[in-house]
Every structure is written in structure tokens, then in C-alpha cells.
C-alpha positions as a printed Julia matrix, in Angstrom:
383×3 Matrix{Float64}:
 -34.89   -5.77   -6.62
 -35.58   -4.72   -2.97
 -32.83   -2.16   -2.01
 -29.84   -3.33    1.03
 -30.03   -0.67    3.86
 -27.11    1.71    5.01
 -24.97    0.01    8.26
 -23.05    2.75    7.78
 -21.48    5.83    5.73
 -17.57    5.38    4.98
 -17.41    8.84    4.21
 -18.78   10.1     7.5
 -16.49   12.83    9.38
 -16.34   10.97   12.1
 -14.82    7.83   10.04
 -12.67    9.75    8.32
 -11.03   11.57   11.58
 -10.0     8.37   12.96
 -10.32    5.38   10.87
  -8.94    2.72   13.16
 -11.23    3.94   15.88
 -14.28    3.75   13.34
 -13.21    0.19   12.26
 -12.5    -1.45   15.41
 -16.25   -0.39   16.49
 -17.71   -1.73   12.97
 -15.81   -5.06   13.68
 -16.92   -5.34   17.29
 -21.08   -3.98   16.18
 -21.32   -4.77   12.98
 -18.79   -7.01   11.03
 -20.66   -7.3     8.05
 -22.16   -4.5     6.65
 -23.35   -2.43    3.93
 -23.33    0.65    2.41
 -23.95    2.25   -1.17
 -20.38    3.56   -1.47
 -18.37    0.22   -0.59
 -21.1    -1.93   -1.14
 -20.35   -5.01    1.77
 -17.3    -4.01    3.58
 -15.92   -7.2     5.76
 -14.38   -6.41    9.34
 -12.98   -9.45   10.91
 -10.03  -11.25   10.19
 -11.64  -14.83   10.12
 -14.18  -13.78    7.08
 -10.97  -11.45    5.48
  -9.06  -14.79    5.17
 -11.88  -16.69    4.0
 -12.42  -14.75    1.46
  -8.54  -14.52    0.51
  -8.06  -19.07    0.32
 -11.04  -18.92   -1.84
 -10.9   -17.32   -5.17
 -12.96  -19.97   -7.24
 -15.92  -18.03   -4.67
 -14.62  -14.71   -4.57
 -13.61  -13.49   -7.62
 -10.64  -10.3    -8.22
 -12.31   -9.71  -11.3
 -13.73   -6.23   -9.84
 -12.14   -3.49  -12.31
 -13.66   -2.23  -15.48
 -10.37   -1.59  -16.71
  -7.19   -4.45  -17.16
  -5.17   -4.27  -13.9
  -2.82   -6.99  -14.28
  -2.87   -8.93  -12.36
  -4.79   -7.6    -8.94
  -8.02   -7.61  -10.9
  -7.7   -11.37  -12.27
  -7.83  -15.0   -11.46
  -6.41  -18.32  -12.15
  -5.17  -18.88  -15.04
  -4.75  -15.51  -16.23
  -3.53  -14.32  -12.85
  -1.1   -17.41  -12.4
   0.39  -16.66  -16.08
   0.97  -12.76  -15.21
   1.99  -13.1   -12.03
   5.16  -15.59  -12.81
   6.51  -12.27  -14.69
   5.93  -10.15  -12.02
   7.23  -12.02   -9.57
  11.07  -12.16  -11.21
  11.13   -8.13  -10.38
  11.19   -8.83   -6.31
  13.41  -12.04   -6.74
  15.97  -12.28   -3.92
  18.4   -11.66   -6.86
  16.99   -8.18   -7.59
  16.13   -7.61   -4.43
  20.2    -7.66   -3.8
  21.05   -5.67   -6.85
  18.28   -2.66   -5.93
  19.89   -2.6    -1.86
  22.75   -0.39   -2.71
  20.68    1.95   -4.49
  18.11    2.15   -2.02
  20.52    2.69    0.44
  22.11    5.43   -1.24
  18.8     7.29   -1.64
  18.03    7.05    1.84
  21.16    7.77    3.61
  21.26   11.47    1.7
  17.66   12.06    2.7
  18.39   11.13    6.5
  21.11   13.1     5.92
  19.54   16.3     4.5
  16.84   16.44    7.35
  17.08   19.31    9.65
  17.93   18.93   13.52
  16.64   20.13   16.43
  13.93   22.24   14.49
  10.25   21.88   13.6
   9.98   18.96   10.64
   6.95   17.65    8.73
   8.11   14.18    8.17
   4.91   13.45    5.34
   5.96   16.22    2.78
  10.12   16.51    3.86
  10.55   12.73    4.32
   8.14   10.24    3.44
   6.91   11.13   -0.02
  10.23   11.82   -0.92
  11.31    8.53   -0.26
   8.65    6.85   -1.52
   8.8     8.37   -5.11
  12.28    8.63   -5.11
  12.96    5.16   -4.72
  10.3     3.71   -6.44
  11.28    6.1    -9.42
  14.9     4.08   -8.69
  13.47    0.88   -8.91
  11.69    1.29  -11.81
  14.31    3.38  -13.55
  12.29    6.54  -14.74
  14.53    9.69  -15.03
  14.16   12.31  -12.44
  12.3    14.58  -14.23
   9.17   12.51  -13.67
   9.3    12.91  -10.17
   7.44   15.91   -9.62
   4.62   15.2   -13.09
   3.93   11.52  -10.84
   3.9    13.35   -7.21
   1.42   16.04   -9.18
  -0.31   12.81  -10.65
  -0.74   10.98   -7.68
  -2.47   13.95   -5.59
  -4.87   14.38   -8.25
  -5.62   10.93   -8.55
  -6.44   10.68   -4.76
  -8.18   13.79   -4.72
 -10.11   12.51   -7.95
 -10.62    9.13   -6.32
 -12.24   10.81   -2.71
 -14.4    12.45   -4.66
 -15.78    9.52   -6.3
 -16.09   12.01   -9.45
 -16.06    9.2   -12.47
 -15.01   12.21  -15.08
 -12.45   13.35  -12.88
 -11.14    9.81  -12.61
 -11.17    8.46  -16.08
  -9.34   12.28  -16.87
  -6.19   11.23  -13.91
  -6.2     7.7   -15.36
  -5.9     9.06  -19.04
  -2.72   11.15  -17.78
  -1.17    8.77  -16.02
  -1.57    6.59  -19.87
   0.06    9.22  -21.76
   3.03    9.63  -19.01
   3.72    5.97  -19.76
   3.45    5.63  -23.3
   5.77    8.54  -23.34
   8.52    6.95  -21.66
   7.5     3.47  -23.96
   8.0     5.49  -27.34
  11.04    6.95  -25.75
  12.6     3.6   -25.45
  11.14    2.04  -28.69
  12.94    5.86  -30.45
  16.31    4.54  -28.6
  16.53    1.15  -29.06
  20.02    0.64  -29.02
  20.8     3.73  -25.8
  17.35    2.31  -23.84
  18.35    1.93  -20.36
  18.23   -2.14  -19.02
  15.67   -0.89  -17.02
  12.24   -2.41  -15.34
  10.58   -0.86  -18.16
  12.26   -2.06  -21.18
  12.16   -5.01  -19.96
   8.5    -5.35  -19.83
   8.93   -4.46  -22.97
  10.58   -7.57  -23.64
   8.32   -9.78  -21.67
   5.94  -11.97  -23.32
   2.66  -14.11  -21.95
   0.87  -16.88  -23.89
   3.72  -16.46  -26.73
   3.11  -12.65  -27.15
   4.84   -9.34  -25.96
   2.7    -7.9   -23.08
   0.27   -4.62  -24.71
   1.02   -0.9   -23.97
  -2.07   -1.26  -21.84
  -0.78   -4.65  -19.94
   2.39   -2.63  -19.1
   0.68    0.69  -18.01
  -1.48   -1.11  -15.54
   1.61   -3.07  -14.12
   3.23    0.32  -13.7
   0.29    1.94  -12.33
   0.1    -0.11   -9.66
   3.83   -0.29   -9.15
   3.65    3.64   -8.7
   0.31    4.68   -8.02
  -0.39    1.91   -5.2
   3.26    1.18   -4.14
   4.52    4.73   -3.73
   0.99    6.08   -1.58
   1.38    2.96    0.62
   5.18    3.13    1.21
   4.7     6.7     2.04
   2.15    5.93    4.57
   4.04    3.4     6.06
   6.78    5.35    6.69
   4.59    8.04    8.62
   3.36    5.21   10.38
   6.53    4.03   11.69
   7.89    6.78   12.51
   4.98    8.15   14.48
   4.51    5.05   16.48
   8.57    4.76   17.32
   8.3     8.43   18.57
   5.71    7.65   21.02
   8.1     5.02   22.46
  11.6     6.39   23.16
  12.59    2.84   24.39
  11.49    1.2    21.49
  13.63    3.41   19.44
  16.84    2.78   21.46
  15.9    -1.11   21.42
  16.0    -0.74   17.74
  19.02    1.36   17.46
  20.81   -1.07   20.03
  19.9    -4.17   17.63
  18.75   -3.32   13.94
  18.53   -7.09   13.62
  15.04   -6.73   15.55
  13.6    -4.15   12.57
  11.68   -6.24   10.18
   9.36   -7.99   13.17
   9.37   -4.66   14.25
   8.04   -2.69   11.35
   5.78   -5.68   10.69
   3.91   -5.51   13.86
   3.63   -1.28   13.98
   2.4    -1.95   10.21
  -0.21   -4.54   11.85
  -1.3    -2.15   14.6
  -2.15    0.49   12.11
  -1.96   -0.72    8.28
  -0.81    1.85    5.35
  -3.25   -0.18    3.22
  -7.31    0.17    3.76
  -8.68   -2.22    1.93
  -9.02   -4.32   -0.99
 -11.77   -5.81   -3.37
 -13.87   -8.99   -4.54
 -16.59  -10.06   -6.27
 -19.09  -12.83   -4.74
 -19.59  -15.23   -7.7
 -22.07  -17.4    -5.93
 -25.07  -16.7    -2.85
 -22.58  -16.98    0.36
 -23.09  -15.78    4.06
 -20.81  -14.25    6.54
 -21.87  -13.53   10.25
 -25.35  -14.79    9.0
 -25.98  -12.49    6.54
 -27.16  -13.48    3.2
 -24.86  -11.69    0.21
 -26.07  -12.73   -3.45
 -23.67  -13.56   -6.68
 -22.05  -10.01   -8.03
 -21.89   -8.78   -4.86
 -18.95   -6.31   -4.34
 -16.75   -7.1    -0.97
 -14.56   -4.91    0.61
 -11.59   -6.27    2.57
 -10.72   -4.4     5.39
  -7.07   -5.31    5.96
  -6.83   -2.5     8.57
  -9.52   -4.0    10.83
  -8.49   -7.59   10.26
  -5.18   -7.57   11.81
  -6.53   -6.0    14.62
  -8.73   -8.55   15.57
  -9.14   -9.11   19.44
 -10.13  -12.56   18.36
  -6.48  -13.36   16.62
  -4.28  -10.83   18.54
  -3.89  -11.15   21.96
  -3.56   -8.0    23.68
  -4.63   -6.73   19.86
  -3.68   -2.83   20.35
  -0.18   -3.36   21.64
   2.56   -4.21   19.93
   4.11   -7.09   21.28
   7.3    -9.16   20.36
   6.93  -12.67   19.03
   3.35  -12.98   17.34
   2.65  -15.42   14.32
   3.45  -13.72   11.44
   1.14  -16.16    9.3
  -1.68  -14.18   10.92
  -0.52  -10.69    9.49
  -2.18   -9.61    6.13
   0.22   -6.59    6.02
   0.67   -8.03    2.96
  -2.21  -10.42    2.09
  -2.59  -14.37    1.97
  -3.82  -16.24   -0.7
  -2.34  -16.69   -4.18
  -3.05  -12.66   -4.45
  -0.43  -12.21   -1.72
   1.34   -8.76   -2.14
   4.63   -9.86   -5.06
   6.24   -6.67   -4.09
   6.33   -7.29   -0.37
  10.31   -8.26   -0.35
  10.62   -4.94   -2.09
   8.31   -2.68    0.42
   9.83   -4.6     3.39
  13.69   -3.8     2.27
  13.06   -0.31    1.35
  11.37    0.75    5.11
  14.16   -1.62    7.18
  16.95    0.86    5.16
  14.85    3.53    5.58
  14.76    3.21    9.61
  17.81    1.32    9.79
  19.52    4.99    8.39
  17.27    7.18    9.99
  17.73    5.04   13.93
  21.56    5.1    13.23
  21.95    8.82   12.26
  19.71   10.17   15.49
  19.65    9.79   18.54
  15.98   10.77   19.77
  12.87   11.31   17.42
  10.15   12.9    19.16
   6.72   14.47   18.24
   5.9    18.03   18.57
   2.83   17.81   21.22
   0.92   20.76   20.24
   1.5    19.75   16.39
  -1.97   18.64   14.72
  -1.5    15.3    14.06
  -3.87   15.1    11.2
  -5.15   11.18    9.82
  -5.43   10.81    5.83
  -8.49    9.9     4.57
 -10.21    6.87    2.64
  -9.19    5.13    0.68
  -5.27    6.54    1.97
  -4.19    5.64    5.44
  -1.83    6.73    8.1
  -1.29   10.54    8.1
  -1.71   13.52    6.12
   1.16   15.47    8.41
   3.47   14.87   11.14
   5.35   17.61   13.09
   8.53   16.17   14.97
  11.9    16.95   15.49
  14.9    14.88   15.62
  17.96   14.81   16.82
């Protein structure tokens, strides 16, 4: 079989310095194009959605290992995802506020003043494990094994070293089935918690397998906490380049979620996502052939100048229908009611408690790399 040519090189420096740059030229030059790491990587919004309303043609069965559900389709997805879904009801959703705010008002709290801060490592992470650690109701002393986890599994996963990965996977598998056999040795003392009750939860008549639940939690820490982390960068880098922004915000909270939503749009915490082609298609007339890999460049998408007027600016009022912050399609992110609560308390609490956030100029202001997004520090200092 005759070989596909390069378009392009993901890992180039240059795409890795500034990844929104890089993509907005590949959807403008090249909006379709190939390359041995991502195989077809998909620019514009138009073919993004396309691919989304149509899973019958483009298949989420793209992981050698189970990943319930991202990696499946109808009717395996629809029968997993109807458990999931209960989690980030607007029932739980209520329950978990309180906590959440809790966490975050003594981390808004705890941040210095008027001195040098590096919101990524001080702020951001901490959130983002902490809470999800909350939600899910692990004890605190696996916060720092997961934040050691989850560097090595994005260092392991930049690489693209397959030892290194299976070895991080295999960790992350023994951290859970520790917790499991904890619960099983404490029946009667287990905490009502997310976990033990995906213990209890049963598809097609039968309790869910230690591997079922691992992959659920995997991607409830492992993609959740990374991208809630960036997000929170994101936000707070883009409301310190616009002082009257912030003191819209803190005059009217109300206005947060559209808000957040749009920043999230102009520069998305999440890269991309996969598919498999299960039949010969064509996008921007070129041909792809069945068990073709597709990368989904959410990042790009909602950029589009051909879906966004005045795409690069945040503006008040767009459609949110058009926004894959969170996807489309019957894939469309079940978490998003949690991600979307936990940032609006997080900037709700940090907007109320200052009074001016602003970004050290001379501060490096350094972007992470593929397959993470946002940034890998941020130097401010509040007030």
C-alpha cells in the first residue's frame, strides 16, 4: 500500500510554542491533512461536526484498551452512558456545590497578595485535583500519588514511548484496585461514595468489571483533572489581559458561564479527540479510506472564521450550539455540568475576593504542549 505524505509534523517546535497560532494556519492552508503521528488531523469546524452527527461513519472505537464509554458506540455506548450520566444529574450537581465551594474559597483564600504567584502549580492543579478528588470521594492521601501519576502519564504520553505508557497505565490500575479492595475489606464503613457506587452499578444485568470501573475513573481523573486545570489557566490569563472584563464580571457574576464559555472557545483546554473512518469518505476533496484514524481538532474548530464572526475576539451573545467546548453528538462531554460549575465557583470566589489580577510582563508565559493545552506557567499577582 502506497504510503500518505507528511502535511505536517505535530511535534514540530514551532507547533508546540504556540498551538493556536499553528492551527489557525493548518485550518486556513491545509484543513485536511496528514501526518504519521496523528494520522488525518481535521481543522475546520464544518468537517469536526460532521464527523461528530455521524457515528454509524465514524466510529469511537479507536482504543486498544476498554475506555468506557469514549471509545464505544451505539448500543454499548448508549447502555454505559445512561450510568454515567446520573453522576452530573442536576441533583448531584446541587449536592457537590457546597463542597466545591468550600474547596475553592480556602484556596482563593490562601493565595498570596501583592507578590509574584504562579497560578499553574499554586492554583490551578490544586484545584483541579482537589476537587475532583472531592467529587469522586478518594481520601487525601491520593492526592499527591495521582498529581505524581498524572505528570508521568503526560510525560509518558509526549513521548509516544509505548513501554513507558502501558508502565503509567498499569499504575494508575493498581491505584484503583487498591481503593476497590479497600471498599470490598469495609463493606459495612465504605464511604457512599462515587466509587462504591460503581461498585454497585450494573449493565446488561451484571455489576460493571474492575476494568469497566478503572477506565470510568481514569478518565474522570486523568482527562477531567488535566483539562480543568488548563482551563483555569486559561481563564485567568485571558481575564488579566482585560481589566474591564474582570470588573464587568465582578460587577455581575450572573454574566460568568457565557463568559467562561466563550474564553474556553477562544482558546480550548482540550486539543483534540479521535475516530475511526469505517467506510471510504472525503473531506475538502481528499480521499480517506475505511480504518482511517481522524483527529478532531476541537481547538481549531471553534475558531473558525467561517462560524465565528470576528473569530479571535470574544464577543457577548454568540450561539452557543456552535461551541464544541464540550462536543456535539451523542458523545457530547456527560461531565460538562460538572466542569462548568466547578470553574463559575472557582472565578466567582477568586473575582469576589480581589480586586485586580494582573500578569507579570516580563514573566515567561510558557504554552503546554500536545496533547495538553493552555499553559505550563503563569506569573501574576493579585490583589
Amino acid at each position: 500500500m502506497k504510503k500518505t505524505p507528511n502535511d505536517w509534523n505535530p511535534r514540530d517546535t514551532h507547533v508546540l510554542e504556540n498551538q493556536l497560532a499553528s492551527y489557525d494556519q493548518m485550518r486556513q492552508k491545509c484543513p485536511v491533512a496528514h501526518s504519521d503521528y496523528l494520522h488525518w488531523s481535521l481543522f475546520r469546524h464544518e468537517d469536526v461536526v460532521r464527523v461528530l452527527e455521524d457515528h454509524q461513519t465514524f466510529s469511537s472505537a479507536v482504543s486498544a484498551h476498554v475506555s468506557v464509554p469514549n471509545s464505544m458506540d451505539p448500543p454499548e455506548h448508549t447502555l454505559y452512558r445512561k450510568i454515567i450520566e446520573g453522576y452530573f444529574s442536576a441533583d448531584a450537581m446541587a449536592a457537590f456545590e457546597p463542597v466545591c465551594r468550600a474547596l475553592a474559597t480556602k484556596l482563593v483564600a490562601d493565595l498570596p497578595r501583592e507578590k509574584p504567584l504562579e497560578l499553574m502549580t499554586q492554583f490551578a492543579q490544586q484545584f483541579a485535583l482537589q476537587v475532583q478528588c472531592e467529587f469522586l470521594g478518594w481520601p487525601a492521601d491520593t492526592h499527591e500519588p495521582l498529581r505524581r501519576w498524572m505528570h508521568s502519564n503526560h510525560a509518558a504520553t509526549l513521548s509516544g514511548d509505548r513501554e513507558a505508557m502501558a508502565a503509567v497505565a498499569q499504575e494508575f490500575t493498581d491505584m484503583i484496585k487498591a481503593l476497590l479492595n479497600l471498599r470490598r475489606n469495609t463493606a459495612s464503613t465504605a464511604p457512599e461514595d462515587v466509587i462504591t457506587s460503581l461498585m454497585h452499578s450494573e449493565v446488561n444485568g451484571r455489576a460493571l468489571s474492575e476494568e469497566e470501573i478503572v477506565s470510568i475513573l481514569r478518565n474522570w481523573t486523568g482527562g477531567e483533572v488535566g483539562t480543568i486545570a488548563a482551563a483555569v489557566g486559561i481563564i485567568v490569563q485571558f481575564l488579566s489581559q482585560y481589566p474591564a472584563l474582570q470588573n464587568e464580571l465582578r460587577a455581575d457574576l450572573t454574566k460568568l458561564p457565557e463568559a467562561i464559555d466563550e474564553i474556553l472557545r477562544l482558546h480550548g483546554p482540550l486539543v483534540t479527540n479521535r475516530r475511526v473512518t469505517t467506510c471510504p469518505v472525503k473531506f475538502g476533496g481528499r480521499q480517506i479510506s475505511a480504518g482511517e484514524r481522524l483527529s478532531l481538532f476541537w481547538v481549531s474548530a471553534n475558531r473558525d472564521e467561517q462560524v465565528f464572526e470576528d473569530a479571535h475576539s470574544f464577543r457577548w451573545g454568540r450561539d452557543p450550539k456552535k461551541n464544541l467546548l464540550y462536543g456535539a453528538g451523542i458523545h457530547v462531554c456527560p461531565g460538562a455540568p460538572l466542569a462548568r460549575m466547578e470553574l463559575r465557583i472557582l472565578v466567582e470566589e477568586l473575582l469576589k475576593n480581589t480586586r485586580e489580577i494582573t500578569l507579570l510582563p516580563e514573566a515567561p508565559k510558557p504554552y503546554a504542549q500536545y496533547p495538553a493545552s493552555g499553559f505550563s506557567e503563569l506569573h501574576l499577582v493579585i490583589r
